[in-house]
C-alpha positions as CSV (number, residue, x, y, z in Angstrom):
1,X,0.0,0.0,0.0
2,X,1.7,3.6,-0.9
3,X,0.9,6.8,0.2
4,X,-1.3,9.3,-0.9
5,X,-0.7,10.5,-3.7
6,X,-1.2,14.5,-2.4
7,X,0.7,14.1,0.7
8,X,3.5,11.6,-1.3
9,X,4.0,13.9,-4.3
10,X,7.3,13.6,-5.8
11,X,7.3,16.3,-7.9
12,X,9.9,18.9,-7.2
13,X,7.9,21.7,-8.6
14,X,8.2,24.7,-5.8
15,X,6.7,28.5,-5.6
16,X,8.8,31.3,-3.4
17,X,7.3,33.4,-0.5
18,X,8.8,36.7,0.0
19,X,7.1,38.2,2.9
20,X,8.6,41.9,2.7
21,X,8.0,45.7,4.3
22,X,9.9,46.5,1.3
23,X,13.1,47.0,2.3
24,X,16.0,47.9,0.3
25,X,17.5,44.0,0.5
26,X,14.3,42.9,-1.4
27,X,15.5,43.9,-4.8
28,X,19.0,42.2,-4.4
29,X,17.2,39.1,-2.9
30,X,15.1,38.7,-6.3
31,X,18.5,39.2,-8.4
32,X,20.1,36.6,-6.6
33,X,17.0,34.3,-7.0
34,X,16.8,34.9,-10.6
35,X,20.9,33.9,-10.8
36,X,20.4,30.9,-9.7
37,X,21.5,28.1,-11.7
38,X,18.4,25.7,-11.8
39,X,14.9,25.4,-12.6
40,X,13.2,28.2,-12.0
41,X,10.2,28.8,-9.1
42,X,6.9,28.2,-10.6
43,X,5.6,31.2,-9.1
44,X,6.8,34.1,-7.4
45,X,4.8,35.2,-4.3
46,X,5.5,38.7,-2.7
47,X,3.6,39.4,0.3
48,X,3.7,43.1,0.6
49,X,2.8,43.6,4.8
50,X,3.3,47.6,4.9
51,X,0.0,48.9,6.3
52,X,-2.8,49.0,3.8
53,X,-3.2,52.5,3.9
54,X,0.6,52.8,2.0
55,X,-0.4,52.3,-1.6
56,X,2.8,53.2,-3.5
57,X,4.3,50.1,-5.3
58,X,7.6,48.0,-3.3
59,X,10.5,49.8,-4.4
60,X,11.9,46.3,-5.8
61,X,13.5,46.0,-8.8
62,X,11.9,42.6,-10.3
63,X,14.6,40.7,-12.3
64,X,13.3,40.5,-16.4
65,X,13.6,36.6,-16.1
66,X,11.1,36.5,-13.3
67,X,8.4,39.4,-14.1
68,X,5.9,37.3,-15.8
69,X,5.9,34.4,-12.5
70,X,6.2,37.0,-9.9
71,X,2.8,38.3,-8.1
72,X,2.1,40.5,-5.3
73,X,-0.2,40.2,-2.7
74,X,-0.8,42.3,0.4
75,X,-0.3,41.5,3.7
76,X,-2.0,43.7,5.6
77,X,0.6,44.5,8.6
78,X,-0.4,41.9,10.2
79,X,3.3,40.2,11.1
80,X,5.4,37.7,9.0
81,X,3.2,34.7,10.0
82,X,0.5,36.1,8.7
83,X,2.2,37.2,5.6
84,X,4.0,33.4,4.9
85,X,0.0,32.2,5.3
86,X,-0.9,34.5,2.5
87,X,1.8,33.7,0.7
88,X,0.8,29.6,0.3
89,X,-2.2,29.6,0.4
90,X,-2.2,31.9,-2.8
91,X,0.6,29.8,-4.6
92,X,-2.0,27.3,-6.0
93,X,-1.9,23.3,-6.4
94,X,2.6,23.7,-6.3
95,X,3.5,20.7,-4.1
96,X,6.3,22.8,-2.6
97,X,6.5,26.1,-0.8
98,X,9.9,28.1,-0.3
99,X,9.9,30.4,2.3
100,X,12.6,33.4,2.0
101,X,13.5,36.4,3.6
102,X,13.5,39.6,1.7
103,X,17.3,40.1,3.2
104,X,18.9,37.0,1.8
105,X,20.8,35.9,-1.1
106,X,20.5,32.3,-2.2
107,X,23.4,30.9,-3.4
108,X,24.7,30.9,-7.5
109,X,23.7,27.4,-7.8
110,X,20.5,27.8,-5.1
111,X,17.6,26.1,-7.2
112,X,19.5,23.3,-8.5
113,X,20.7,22.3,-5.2
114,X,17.4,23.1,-3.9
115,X,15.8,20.8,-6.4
116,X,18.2,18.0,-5.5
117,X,17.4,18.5,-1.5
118,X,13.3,18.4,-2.3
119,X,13.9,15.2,-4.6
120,X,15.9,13.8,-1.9
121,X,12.7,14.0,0.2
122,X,10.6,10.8,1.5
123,X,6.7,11.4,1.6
124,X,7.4,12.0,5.3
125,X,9.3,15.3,4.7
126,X,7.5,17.8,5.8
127,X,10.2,20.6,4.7
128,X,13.7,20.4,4.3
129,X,16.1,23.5,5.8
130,X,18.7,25.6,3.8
131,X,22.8,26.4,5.0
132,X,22.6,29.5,6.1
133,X,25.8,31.4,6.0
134,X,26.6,34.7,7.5
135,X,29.3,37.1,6.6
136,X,31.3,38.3,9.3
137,X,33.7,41.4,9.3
138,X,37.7,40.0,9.0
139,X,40.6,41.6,10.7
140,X,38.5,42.3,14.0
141,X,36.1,40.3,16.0
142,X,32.4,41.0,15.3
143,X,30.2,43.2,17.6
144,X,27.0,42.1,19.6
145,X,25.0,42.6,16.9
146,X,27.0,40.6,14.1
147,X,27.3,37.6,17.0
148,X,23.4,38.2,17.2
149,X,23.1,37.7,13.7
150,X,25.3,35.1,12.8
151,X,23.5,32.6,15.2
152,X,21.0,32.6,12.4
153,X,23.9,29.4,10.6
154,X,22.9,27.3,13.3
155,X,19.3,27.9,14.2
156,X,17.0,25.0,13.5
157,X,14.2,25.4,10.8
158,X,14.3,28.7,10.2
159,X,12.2,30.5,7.7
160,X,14.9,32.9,6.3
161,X,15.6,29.7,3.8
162,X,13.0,27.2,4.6
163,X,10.8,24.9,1.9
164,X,7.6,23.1,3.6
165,X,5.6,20.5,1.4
166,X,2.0,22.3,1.0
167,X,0.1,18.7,2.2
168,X,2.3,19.6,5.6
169,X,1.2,23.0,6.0
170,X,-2.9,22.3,5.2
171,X,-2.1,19.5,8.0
172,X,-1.2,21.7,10.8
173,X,-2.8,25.0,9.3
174,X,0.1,26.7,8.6
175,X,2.3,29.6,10.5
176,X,0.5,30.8,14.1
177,X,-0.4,34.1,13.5
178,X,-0.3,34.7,17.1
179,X,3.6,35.7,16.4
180,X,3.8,38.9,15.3
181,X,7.5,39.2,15.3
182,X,10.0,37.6,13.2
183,X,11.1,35.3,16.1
184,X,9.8,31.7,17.1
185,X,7.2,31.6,14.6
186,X,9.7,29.1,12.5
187,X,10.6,26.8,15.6
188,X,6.4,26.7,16.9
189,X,5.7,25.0,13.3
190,X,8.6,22.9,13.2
191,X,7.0,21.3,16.3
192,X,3.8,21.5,15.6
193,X,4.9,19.6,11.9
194,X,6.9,17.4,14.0
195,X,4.3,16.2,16.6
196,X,1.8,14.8,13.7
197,X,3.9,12.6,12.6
198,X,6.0,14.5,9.9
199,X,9.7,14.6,9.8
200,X,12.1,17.9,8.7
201,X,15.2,17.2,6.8
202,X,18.4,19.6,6.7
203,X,19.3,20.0,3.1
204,X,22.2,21.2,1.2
205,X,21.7,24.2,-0.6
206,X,23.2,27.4,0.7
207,X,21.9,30.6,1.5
208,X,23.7,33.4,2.8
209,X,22.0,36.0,5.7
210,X,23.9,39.6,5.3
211,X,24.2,41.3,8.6
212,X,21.6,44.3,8.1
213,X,22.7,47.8,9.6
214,X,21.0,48.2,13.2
215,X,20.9,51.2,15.8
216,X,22.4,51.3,19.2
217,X,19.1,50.2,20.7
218,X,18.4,47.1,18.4
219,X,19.1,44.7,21.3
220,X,16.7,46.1,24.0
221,X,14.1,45.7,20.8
222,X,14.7,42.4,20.5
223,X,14.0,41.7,23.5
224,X,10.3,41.4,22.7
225,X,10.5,38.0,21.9
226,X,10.5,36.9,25.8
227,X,6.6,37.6,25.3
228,X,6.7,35.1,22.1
229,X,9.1,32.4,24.5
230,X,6.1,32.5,27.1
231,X,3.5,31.5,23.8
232,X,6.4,29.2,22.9
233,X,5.9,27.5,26.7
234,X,2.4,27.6,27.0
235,X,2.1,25.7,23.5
236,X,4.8,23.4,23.6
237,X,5.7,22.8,27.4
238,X,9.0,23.8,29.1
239,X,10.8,21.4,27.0
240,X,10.4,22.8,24.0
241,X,13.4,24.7,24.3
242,X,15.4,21.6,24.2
243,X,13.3,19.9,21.0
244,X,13.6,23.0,18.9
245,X,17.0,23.1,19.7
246,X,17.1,26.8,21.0
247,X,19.3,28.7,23.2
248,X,17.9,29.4,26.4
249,X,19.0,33.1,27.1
250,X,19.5,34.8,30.2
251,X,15.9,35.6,31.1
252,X,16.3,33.9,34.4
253,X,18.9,36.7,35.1
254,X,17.8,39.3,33.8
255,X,14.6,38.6,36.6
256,X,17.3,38.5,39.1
257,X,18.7,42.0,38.1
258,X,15.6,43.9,37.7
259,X,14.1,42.3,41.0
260,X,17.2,43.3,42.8
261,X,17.1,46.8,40.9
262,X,12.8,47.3,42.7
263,X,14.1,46.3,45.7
264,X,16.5,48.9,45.8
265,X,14.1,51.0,45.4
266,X,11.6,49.7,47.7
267,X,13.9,49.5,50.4
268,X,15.0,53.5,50.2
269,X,11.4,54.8,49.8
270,X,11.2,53.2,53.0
271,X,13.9,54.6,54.9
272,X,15.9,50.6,55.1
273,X,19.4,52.0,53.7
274,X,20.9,49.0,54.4
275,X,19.0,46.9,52.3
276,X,18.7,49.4,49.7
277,X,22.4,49.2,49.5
278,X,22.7,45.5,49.4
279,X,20.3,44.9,46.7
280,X,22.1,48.2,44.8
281,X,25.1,46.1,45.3
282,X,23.7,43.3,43.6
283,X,22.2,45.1,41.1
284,X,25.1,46.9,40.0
285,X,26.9,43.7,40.0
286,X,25.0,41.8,37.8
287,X,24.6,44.6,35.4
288,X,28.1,44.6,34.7
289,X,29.0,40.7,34.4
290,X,26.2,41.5,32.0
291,X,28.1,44.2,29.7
292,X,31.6,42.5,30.4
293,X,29.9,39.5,28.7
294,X,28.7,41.2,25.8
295,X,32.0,43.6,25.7
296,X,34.5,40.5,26.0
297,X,34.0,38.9,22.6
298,X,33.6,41.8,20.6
299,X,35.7,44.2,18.9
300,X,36.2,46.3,22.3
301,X,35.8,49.5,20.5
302,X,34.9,52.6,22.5
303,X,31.7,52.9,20.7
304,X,30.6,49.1,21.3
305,X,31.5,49.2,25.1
306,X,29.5,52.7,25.2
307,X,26.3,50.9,24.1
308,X,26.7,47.7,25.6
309,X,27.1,49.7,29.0
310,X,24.2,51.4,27.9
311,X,21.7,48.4,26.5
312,X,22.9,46.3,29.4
313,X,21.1,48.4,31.7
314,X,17.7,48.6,30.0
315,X,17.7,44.8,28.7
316,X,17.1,43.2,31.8
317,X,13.8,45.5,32.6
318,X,12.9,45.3,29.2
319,X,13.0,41.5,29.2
320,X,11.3,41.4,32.5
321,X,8.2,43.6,31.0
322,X,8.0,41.8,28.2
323,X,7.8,38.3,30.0
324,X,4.9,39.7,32.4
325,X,3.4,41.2,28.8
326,X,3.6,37.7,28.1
327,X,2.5,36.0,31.0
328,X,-0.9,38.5,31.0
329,X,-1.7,38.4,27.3
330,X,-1.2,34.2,27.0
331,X,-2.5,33.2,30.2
332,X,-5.4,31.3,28.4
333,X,-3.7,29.6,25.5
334,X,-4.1,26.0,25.3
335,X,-1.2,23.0,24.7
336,X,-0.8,21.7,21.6
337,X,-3.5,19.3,20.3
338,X,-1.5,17.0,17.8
339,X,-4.4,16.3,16.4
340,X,-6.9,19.1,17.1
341,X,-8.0,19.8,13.2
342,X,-5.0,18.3,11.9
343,X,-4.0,15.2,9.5
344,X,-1.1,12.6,10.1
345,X,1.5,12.6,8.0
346,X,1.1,9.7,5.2
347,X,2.1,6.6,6.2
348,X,5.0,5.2,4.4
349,X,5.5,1.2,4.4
350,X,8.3,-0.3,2.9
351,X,7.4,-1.9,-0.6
352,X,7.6,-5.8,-0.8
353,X,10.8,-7.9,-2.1
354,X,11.2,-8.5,-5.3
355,X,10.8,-12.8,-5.4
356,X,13.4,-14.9,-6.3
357,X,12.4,-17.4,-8.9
């Protein structure tokens, strides 16, 4: 008995997601794309998520060879999840759905290895990954944010370079829209894939991730995905952490700091200077292991340890709003139901043995 023929197609026939705000990375993304040795994308999808009320056209450049495959469709500001849903589920019957990031550059031979990693699929394979490389600055070490960045190589599942077989996505009902960020949305529907029964594979094509310009204050902005870790928990358990194959942060410090940091201040609005001092003590303390371990690897610049002083004071508050944020606004979300509206995955038996006469 064989699969389904939906779930079990072999065909390596794929459309491309661009979610996009319609930055200036888009145009050299699509370039890139249409450089790539290989067969081409069936269809390209970009999902154009600036706010409805901005009507001008994305200031993309779309390459000749891909004009008469490439759509647009808006996304209505609602966050990339939303805008990756869009995207497939207006890409039509293609068995395959790549999802890139409007910053990235696939590789000069990109769809021909990216054909070779979806033939390479069983009926199982729910999506197969991209390498993701990152660039980093030679002749000095990189700064926070280039360290920040270049974790992307070794992150699990990730959507900057990530094809999903469409059967997979109807199964689990595609991307939570619940994330509004750019952050865990890739890992909750790895797991969610996972727990039906489907399996991911890593493949071999190669993508590379640019390190985009940021502002001093990027990495007390970031820290608004401890609100999407405490979805991450309520959906997945404690473990998930663990199955996605995630790094577990400092959150647990960062608590420490800022609870140290309001009892400080408790303690002198009531007249208790020795305990204000104390907790002031350990307040200050573990703000600065926190900005010597930031400052340490990096290039050491004036200007680096000047805002890594800086952010490493407001991160641990932020990070603690962020989690209460989180706690408040997901209090009522329910665990994962494998199979609450979903499918298995097809079941795949081995075929029979040729006989021997």
């Amino acid at each position: 008995m064989t699969a389904p023929s939906a779930p079990g197609d072999r065909s390596t026939d794929y459309t491309v997601v661009i979610p996009t705000l319609g930055r200036p990375s888009l145009t050299a993304c699509l370039a890139a794309l249409a450089a790539a040795e290989g067969p081409p994308p069936r269809r390209v999808i970009l999902v154009d998520d600036r706010p409805l009320d901005d009507c001008t056209p994305l200031p993309a450049d779309i390459p000749r060879t891909l004009r008469d495959r490439t759509v647009t469709v808006p996304g209505c500001a609602r966050g990339p999840a939303a805008a990756r849903n869009t995207g497939w589920r207006a890409a039509g019957g293609t068995p395959w759905i790549v999802f890139l990031d409007d910053d990235v550059l696939p590789g000069p031979a990109w769809a021909r290895e990216l054909v070779a990693d979806l033939a390479a699929a069983t009926p199982r394979t729910a999506g197969v990954s991209a390498r993701i490389d990152v660039p980093l600055p030679s002749g000095r070490e990189p700064t926070d944010w280039e360290r920040n960045t270049a974790g992307l190589a070794t992150s699990r599942w990730i959507t900057a370079d990530m094809a999903y077989r469409r059967a997979a996505l109807e199964c689990v009902g595609g991307f939570d829209e619940r994330f509004r960020r750019a952050f865990r949305e890739d890992a909750d529907l790895a797991l969610r894939v996972l727990t039906t029964g489907w399996t991911l594979a890593e493949g071999r094509r190669r993508t590379t991730h640019p390190v985009r310009p940021a502002d001093r204050w990027v990495s007390v902005r970031l820290q608004a995905g401890n609100a999407d870790d405490v979805l991450m928990t309520r959906r997945h358990g404690r473990g998930w952490w663990r199955r996605a194959q995630a790094p577990r942060g400092r959150l647990p410090g960062h608590l420490a700091v800022t609870a140290a940091a309001a009892g400080a201040l408790l303690c002198g609005a009531a007249g208790k200077r020795g305990g204000a001092a104390a907790l002031a003590a350990l307040w200050l303390a573990g703000t600065a292991e926190f900005a010597w371990a930031r400052i340490a690897p990096g290039p050491r610049t004036r200007e680096e340890a000047r805002t890594m002083a800086l952010t490493s004071v407001l991160i641990p508050p932020a990070a603690t709003a962020h989690w209460l944020r989180g706690l408040l606004r997901h209090r009522r979300i329910a665990p994962v139901d494998p199979w609450g509206g979903a499918h298995p995955a097809p079941e795949v038996r081995p075929r029979p043995a040729p006989e021997r006469v």
